[in-house]
Structure formats: structure tokens, C-alpha cells
N, C-alpha and C positions, 0 to 999 in steps of 0.2 A: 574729598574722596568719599565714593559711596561704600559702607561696609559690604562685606560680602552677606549676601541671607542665604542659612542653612536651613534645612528643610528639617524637621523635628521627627519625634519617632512617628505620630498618626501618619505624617505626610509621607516618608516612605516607606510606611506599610501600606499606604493607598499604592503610590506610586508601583510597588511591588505586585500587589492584587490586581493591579489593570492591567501590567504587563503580563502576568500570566493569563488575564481574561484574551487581551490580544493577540498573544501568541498559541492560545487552545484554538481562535476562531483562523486563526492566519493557515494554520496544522491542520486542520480542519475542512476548509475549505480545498489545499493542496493535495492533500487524499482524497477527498471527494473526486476535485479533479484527476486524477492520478487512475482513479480506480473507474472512472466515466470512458478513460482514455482507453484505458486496459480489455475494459469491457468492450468498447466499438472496433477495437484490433482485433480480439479475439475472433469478432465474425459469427451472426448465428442468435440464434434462443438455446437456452440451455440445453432442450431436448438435441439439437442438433450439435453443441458443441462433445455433448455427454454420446452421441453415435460416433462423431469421430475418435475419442477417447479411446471409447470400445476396441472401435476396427484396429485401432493403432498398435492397441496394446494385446488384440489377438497376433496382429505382424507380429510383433518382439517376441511374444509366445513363441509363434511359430520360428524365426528367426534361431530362438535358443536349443528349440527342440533339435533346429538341423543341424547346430553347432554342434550339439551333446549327440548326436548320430556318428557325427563325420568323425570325433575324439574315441568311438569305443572301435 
């Protein structure tokens, strides 16, 4: 019968520092991607996502303004 071999303290501290080395680049890459996807949905250059913004957020203005009209 073969004994079993344990891994000593160096080798699971390796083992441990390569799995976080893997999993920073794995996390890493999946953000990347995430945020690539993010960006091509959105639609646009910033200049133009930042005009939409705007206009959106004068609507709601506006929107709140009529609300607090029609409440007095």
C-alpha cells in the first residue's frame, strides 16, 4: 500500500498564493468583461451618453415640477 503524501507548510502556502494569483486574474478578467459588455449596451461616447443623461434628468425635473404644481 502506497502511503498517502501530505503536502508540508511551504507547499500549501504556495498552493494558497497561486490560488489567489488565479482567482485575482479569473475576477479580473470577468470584470473586464462585464464592464466591456456594459459599456457596448450602453450605446454611444461618453459625450453622448452624458447628453442623454441631461435631457432625462431635466424630463424628471420637469415631471416633479408638474407634480408639486397639481399637489398645491
Amino acid at each position: 500500500m502506497i502511503p498517502l503524501q501530505l503536502v508540508d507548510g511551504f507547499g500549501l502556502l504556495f498552493i494558497a498564493l497561486m490560488l489567489v494569483v488565479y482567482a485575482s486574474i479569473f475576477f479580473g478578467v470577468l470584470g473586464g468583461l462585464g464592464y466591456f459588455i456594459l459599456r457596448v449596451r450602453s450605446g454611444g461616447s461618453v459625450d453622448e451618453r452624458l447628453d442623454r443623461m441631461e435631457r432625462k434628468i431635466g424630463r424628471l425635473e420637469a415631471h416633479v415640477e408638474h407634480l408639486q404644481d397639481e399637489q398645491r
